[in-house]
C-alpha positions in Angstrom: -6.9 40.0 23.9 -8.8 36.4 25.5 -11.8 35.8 23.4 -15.4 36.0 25.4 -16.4 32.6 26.2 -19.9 32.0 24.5 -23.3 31.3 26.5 -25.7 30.0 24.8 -29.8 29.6 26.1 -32.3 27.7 24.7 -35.8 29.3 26.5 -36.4 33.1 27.0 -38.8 32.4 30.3 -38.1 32.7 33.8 -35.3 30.1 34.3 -33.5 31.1 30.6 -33.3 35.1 31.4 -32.7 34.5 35.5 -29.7 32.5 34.1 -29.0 34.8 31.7 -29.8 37.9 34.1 -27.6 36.4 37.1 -24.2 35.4 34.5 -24.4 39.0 32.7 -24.5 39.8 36.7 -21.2 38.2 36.9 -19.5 38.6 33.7 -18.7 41.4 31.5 -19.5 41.4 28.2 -16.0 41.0 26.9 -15.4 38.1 29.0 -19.4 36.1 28.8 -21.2 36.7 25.1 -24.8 35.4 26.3 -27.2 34.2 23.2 -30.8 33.4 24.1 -33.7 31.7 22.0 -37.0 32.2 22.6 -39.4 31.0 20.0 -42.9 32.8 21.3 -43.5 36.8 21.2 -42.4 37.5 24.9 -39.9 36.9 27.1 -39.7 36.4 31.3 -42.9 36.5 32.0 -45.8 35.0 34.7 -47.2 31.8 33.2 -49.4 31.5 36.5 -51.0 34.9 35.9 -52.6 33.6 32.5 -56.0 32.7 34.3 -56.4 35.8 36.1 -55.2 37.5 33.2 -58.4 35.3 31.6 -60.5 36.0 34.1 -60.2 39.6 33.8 -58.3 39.9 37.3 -55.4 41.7 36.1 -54.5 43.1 33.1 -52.5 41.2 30.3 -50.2 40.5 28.8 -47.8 43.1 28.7 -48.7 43.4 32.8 -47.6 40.2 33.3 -44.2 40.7 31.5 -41.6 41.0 34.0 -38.7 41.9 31.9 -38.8 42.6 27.8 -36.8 41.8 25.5 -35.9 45.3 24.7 -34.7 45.5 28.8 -32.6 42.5 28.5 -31.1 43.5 25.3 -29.8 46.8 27.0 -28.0 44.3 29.5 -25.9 42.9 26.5 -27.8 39.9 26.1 -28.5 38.8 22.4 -31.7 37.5 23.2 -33.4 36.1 19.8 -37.3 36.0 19.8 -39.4 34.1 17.7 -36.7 32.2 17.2 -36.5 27.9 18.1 -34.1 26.1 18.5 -34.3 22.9 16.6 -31.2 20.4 16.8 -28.0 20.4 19.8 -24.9 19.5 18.5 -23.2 18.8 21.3 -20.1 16.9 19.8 -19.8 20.4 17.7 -20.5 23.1 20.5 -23.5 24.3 18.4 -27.1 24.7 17.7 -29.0 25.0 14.9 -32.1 27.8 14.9 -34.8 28.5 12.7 -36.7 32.2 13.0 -40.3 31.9 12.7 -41.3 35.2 10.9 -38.8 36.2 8.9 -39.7 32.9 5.9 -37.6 30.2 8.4 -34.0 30.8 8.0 -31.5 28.8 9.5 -28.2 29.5 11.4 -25.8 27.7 13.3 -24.2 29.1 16.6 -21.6 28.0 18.6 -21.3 28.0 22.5 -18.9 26.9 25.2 -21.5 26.4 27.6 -25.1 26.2 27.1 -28.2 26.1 29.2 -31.6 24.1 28.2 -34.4 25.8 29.4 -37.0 24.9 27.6 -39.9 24.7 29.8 -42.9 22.3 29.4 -45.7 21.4 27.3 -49.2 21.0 27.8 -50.3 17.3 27.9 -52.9 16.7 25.1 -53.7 13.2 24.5 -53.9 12.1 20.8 -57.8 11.7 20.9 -59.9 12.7 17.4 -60.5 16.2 17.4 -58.3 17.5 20.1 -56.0 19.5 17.7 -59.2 21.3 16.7 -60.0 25.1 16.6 -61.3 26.3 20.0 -59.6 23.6 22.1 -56.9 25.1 23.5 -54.0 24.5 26.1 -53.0 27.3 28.7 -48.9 27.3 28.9 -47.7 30.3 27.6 -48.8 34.1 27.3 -48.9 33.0 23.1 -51.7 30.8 24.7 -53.6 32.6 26.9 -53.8 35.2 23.9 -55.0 32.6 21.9 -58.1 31.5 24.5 -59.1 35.4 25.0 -59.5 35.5 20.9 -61.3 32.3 20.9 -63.9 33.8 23.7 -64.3 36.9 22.1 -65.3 35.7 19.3 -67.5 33.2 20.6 -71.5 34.1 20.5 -72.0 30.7 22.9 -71.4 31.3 26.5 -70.4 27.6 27.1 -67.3 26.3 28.5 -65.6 22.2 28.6 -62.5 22.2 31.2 -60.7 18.7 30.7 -58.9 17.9 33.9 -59.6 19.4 37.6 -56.0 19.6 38.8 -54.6 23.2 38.9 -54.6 24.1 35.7 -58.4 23.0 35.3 -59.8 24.6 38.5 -58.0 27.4 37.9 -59.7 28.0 34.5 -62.8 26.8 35.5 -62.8 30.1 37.5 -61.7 32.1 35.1 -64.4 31.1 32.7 -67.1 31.8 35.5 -65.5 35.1 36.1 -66.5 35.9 32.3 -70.1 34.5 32.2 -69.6 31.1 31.1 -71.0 27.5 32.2 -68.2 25.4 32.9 -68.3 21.6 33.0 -65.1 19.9 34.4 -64.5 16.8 32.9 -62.2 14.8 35.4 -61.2 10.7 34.8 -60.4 10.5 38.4 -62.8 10.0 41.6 -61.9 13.6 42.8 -60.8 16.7 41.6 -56.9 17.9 42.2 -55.0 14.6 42.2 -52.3 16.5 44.1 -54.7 15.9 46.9 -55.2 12.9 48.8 -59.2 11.9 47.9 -60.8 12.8 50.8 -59.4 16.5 50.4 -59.8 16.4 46.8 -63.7 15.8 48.3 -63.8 18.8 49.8 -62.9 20.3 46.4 -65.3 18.8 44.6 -68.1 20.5 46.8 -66.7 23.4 47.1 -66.8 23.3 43.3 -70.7 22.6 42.5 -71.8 25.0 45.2 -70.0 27.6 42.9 -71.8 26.4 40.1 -68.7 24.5 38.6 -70.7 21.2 37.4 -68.0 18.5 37.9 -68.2 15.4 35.9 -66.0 12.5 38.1 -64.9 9.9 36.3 -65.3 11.0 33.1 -62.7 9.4 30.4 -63.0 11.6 27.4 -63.0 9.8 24.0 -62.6 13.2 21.7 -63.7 16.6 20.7 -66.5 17.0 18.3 -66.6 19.8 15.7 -69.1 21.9 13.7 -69.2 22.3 9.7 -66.3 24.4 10.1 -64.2 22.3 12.0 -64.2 24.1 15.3 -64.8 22.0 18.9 -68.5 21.8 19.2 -68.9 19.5 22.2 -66.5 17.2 24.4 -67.6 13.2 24.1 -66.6 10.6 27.2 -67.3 7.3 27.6 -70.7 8.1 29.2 -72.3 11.1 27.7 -71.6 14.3 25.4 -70.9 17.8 26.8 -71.4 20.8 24.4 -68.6 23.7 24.0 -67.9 26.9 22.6 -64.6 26.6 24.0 -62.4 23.5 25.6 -59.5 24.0 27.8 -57.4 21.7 28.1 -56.2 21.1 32.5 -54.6 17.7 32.2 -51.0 19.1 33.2 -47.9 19.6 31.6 -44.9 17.3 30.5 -41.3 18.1 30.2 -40.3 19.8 26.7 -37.5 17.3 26.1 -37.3 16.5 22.7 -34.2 18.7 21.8 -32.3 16.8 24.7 -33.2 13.1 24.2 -32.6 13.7 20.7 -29.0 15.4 21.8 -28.9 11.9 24.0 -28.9 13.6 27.6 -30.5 11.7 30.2 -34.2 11.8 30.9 -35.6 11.1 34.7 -39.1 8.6 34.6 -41.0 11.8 34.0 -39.0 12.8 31.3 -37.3 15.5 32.4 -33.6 16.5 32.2 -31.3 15.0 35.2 -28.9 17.5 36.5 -26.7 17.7 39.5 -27.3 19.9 42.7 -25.7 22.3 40.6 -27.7 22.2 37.8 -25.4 20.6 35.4 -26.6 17.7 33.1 -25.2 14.7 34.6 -22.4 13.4 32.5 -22.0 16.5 30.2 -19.6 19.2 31.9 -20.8 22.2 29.5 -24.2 21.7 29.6 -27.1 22.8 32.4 -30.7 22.4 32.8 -33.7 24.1 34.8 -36.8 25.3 35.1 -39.6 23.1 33.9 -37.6 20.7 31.2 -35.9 19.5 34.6 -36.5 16.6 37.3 -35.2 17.7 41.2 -34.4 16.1 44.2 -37.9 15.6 46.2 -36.1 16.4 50.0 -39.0 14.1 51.6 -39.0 11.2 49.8 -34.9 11.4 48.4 -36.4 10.5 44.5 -36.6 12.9 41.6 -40.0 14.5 40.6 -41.0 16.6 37.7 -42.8 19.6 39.3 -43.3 22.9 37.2 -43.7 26.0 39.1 -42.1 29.6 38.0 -40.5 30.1 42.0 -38.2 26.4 41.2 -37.4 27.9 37.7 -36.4 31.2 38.8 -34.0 29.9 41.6 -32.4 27.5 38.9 -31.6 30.0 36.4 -30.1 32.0 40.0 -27.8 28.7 40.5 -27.1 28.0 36.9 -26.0 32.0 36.2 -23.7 31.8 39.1 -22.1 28.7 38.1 -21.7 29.2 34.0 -20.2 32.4 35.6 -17.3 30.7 37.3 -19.0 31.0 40.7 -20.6 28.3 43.2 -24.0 27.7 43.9 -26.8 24.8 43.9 -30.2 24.0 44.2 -31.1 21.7 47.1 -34.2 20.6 45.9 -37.5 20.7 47.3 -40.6 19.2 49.6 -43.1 19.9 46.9 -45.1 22.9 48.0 -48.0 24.8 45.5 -51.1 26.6 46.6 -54.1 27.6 44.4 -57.7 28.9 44.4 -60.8 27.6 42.7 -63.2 30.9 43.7 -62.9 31.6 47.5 -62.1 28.1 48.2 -57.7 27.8 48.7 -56.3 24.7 48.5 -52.7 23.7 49.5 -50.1 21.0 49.6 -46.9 20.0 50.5 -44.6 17.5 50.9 -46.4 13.7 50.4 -49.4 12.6 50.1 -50.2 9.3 51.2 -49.6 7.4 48.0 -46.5 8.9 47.4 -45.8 7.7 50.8 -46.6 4.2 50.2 -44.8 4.7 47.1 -41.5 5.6 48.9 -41.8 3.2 51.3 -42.9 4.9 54.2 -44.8 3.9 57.1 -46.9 6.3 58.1 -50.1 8.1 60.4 -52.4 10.4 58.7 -54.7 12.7 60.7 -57.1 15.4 59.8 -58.4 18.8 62.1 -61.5 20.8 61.5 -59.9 24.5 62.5 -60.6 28.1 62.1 -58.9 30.8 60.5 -59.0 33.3 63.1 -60.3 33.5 67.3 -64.0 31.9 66.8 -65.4 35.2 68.3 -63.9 37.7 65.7 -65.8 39.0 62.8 -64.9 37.2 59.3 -63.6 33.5 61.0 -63.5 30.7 58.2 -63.3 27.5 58.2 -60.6 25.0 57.0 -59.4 21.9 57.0 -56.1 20.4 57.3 -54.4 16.9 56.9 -51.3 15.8 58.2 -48.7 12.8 57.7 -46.0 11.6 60.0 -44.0 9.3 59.7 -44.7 6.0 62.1 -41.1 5.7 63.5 -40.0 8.9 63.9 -42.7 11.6 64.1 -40.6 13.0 60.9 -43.6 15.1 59.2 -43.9 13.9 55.7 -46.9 16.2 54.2 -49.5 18.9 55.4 -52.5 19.2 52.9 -55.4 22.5 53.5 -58.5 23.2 52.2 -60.3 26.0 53.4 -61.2 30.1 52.8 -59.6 33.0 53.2 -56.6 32.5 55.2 -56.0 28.9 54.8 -53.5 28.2 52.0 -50.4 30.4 52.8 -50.3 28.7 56.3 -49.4 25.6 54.0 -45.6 27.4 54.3 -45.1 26.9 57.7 -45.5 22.9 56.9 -42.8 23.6 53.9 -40.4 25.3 56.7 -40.8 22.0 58.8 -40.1 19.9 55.8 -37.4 21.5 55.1 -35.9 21.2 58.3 -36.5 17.6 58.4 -38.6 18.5 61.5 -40.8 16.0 63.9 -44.5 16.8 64.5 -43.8 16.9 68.3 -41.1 19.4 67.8 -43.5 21.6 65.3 -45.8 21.6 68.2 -43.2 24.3 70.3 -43.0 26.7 67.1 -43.3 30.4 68.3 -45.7 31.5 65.5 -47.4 35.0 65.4 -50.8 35.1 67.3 -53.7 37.8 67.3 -57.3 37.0 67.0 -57.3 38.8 63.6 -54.6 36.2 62.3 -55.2 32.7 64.1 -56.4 31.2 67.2 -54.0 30.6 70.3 -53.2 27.4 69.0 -52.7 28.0 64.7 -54.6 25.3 63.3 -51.3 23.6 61.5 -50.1 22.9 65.6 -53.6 21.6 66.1 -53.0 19.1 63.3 -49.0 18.4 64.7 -50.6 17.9 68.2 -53.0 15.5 67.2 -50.6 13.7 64.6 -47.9 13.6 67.5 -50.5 11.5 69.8 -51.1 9.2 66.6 -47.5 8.7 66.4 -47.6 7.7 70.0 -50.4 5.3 69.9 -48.9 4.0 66.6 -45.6 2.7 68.8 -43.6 2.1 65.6 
């Protein structure tokens, strides 16, 4: 009788367990013997629910769990929580484990193939006091736990959010939504850098007319603390902000470490290369995704780092069926993400202009003032969007909105376009769904690809 080949996965989220999920799928248990690691208490869950879940939105965290441990376990999968991972022996097929409650013991285990998806980590810059008691990243549900205790315990009702890109404006809502003042601290001239700076303006508005006070330009030099060592204000260059709590916004980074120390190639960002198929490049046995990973940005042909649970679920999809003996890969993508701050929805896609000039791309930019809705029926919002094309070609290269209810999904028909490598001209012909409940004759997304066609023309190459 053949021995089972052995599966080994290093990261129990979304693109660990859909990897794991999709192979067991495929695969018997006599024939694929899946292992997975997860070092925190759950397993495939929402990471993008935690400020909602902080806000008091929805309910948390078991709510936001979309498959236990105890579910994937009845699959056949020996998925090991609280357990990390700490050292790949690739030249040896193995990795070496440590379990985190039961007084750290160690074990070896072998695979044939294994899968790295170990997700990212907060960025927190190595400033004095940052590690501090009531400072606090948001990654993981372990994390999001961790904030609710700190604000539950807190008699202050004040709040210091460093960074304004998703992360930070959405947890500067949350914190409103449970009585706080929130300050946003935010080195840059406008909130959300993955807006060009005259949306990010919009933003930024938006913001202090919800009571958000948003501090531009603000380089923070380190957390203060009280007599008992917890954060008691955040200091910048310019002034001193005082906090019961401090969340950190400032991003994420790849969680690498395990790989470059395993020597597997690292993109600029840090994050794992791979092939369309998921596959490290160079190592046959050995496949990455989910946040740890760079992919293939379809508009501008170079590798990003972009960490959102929808790319990590469709790689653990891709890498399932292929450590399964099957076929499939993972194109890449044109950058899309949405978000809220409040009732204000923000939306991107594909470049902005200085990943544009970056690429190498000569390009027009135009912006529309545009409605949500016919003018004349009840509950008609404004928004804004921003359009690039490229000079040449009319190819659209990005599609940015700012507006209210209504406004950010439209941001997917741009991601369609992209996608399709589509000209602003041709967008202009797209048969999309009218009623004066649901958008104007003309959406405003054609308003913007009409007027961006005409710069396209006036630009003459």
């Amino acid at each position: 009788m053949a021995t089972a080949e052995r599966l080994v996965i290093v990261g129990g989220d979304a693109a660990g367990m859909a990897a794991a999920s999709q192979a067991r799928r495929l695969k018997k248990p006599e024939e694929l013997a899946v292992t997975a690691f997860e070092r925190s208490h759950f397993t495939s869950y929402s990471a993008c629910g935690i400020p909602y879940w902080v806000g008091g939105q929805v309910d948390g965290p078991d709510a936001l769990v979309a498959r236990t441990a105890k579910e994937h376990r009845a699959r056949d999968i020996d998925l090991r929580m609280r357990t990390e991972v700490t050292e790949l022996d690739l030249d040896r097929g193995r990795v070496r484990s440590r379990e985190l409650d039961d007084g750290g013991r160690e074990t070896w285990t072998g695979f044939d193939k294994l899968v790295l998806a170990t997700g990212a980590t907060p960025k927190r810059p190595p400033l004095p006091g940052i590690d501090a008691p009531g400072v606090h990243g948001v990654q993981t549900l372990d994390d999001g736990q961790a904030l609710l205790d700190t604000l539950e315990k807190s008699a202050g009702r004040r709040a210091v959010v460093v960074g304004a890109g998703y992360i930070g404006v959405e947890m500067a809502e949350a914190l409103i939504h449970r009585g706080y003042e929130v300050t946003v601290l935010e080195q840059a001239d406008q909130p959300m850098s993955t807006l060009d700076p005259d949306m990010g303006a919009l933003v930024h508005e938006a913001m202090c007319r919800m009571g958000i006070e948003t501090v531009l330009g603000a380089t923070v030099t380190g957390v203060l603390t009280d007599k008992e060592g917890r954060a008691r204000a955040v200091t910048t260059e310019d002034g001193e902000y005082p906090a019961d709590v401090v969340v950190l916004g400032l991003g994420v980074r790849p969680q690498t470490a395990l790989a470059e120390a395993a020597g597997l190639p690292l993109g600029e960002s840090g994050g794992l290369l791979t092939d369309l198929a998921m596959r490290v490049r160079g190592h046959e046995t050995v496949w990455a995704g989910g946040d740890c990973v760079e992919v293939l940005d379809l508009v501008s042909g170079r590798t990003r780092h972009i960490a959102l649970g929808t790319h990590a679920n469709k790689h653990g999809q891709v890498i399932g069926a292929n450590v399964a003996g099957g076929y499939a890969t993972f194109p890449g993508v044109v950058g899309t993400a949405v978000s809220k701050v409040c009732d204000l929805e923000i939306a991107r896609t594909g470049l902005l202009e200085s990943q544009a000039h970056a690429a190498g791309l000569r390009f027009v930019a135009v912006t529309v003032e545009a409605t949500s809705r016919a003018g004349y029926y009840p509950g008609t919002r404004p928004m804004t969007v921003k359009m690039l094309a490229e000079r040449r070609t009319g190819r659209l290269l990005g599609v940015q909105i700012v507006g209210r209810e209504g406004a950010g999904k439209r941001v997917d028909i741009a991601a369609v376009a992209l996608t399709a490598g589509m000209t602003v001209e041709r967008m202009t012909a797209l048969d999309l769904g009218y009623a004066p409940p649901f958008s104007p004759v003309w959406d405003p997304v054609l308003v913007a690809a009409r007027k961006a066609t005409g710069a396209v023309r006036a630009a003459g190459g």
